[in-house]
C-alpha positions as CSV (number, residue, x, y, z in Angstrom):
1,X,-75.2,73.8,-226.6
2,X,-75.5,77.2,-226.5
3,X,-72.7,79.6,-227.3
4,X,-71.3,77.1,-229.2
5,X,-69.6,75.5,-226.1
6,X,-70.7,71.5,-224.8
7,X,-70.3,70.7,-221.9
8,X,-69.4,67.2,-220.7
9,X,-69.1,66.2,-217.1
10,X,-66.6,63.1,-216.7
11,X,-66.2,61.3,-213.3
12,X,-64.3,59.3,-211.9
13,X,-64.2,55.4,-211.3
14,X,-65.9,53.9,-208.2
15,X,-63.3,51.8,-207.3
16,X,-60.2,53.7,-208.9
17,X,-56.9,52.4,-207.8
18,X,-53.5,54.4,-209.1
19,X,-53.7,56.3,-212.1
20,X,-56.5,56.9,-214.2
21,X,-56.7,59.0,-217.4
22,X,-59.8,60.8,-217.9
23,X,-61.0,62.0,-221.1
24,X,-60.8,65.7,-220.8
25,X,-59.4,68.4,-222.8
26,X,-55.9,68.6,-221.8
27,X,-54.7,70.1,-224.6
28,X,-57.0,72.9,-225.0
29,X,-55.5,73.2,-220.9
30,X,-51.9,73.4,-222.2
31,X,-52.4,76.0,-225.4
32,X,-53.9,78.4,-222.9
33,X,-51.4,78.1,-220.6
34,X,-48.8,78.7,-223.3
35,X,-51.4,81.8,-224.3
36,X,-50.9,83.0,-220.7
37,X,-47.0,83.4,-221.1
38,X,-47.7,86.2,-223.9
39,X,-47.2,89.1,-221.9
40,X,-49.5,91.3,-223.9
41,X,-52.2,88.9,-223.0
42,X,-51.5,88.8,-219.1
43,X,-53.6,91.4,-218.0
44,X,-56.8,92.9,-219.8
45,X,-54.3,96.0,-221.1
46,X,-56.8,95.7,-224.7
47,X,-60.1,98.2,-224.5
48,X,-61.7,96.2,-227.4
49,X,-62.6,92.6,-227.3
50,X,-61.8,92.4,-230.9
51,X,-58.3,93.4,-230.4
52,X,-58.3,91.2,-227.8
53,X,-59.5,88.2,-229.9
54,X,-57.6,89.1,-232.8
55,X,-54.3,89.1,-230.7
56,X,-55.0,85.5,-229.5
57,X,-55.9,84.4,-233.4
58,X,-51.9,86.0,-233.7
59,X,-50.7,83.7,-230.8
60,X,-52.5,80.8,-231.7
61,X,-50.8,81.3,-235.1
62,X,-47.2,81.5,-233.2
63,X,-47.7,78.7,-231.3
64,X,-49.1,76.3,-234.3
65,X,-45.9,77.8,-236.4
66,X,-43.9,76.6,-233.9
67,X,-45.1,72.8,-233.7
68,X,-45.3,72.9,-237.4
69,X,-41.4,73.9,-237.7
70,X,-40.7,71.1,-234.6
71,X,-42.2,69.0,-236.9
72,X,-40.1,69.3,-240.4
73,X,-37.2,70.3,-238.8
């Protein structure tokens, strides 16, 4: 592990026949893509990575907000 990341290959069944769900991160997949509609975060417009990371902390914020009033309401 270095970095902090771990990295796990899956593959895929021999004999696979239709659908298969493989173990992956999907959801990690879909909050970036929901990062990626941010327009601020579109293109590298940030000099500094740490305004850069500290706008995603703010997204990631929005977004959780969000599920969290989907969720009571």
């Amino acid at each position: 592990m270095e970095h902090g990341v771990k990295l796990e290959v899956v593959k895929l069944l021999t004999a696979k026949r239709g659908f298969a769900l493989l173990p992956s991160g999907r959801a990690i997949e879909r909050s970036f893509g929901r990062v990626s509609r941010f327009r601020r975060l579109a293109r590298a417009y940030e000099r500094s990575p740490e305004t850069l990371a500290g706008l995603h902390y703010v997204v990631f914020v929005i977004l959780m907000l969000k599920n969290v009033a989907e969720v009571c309401a």
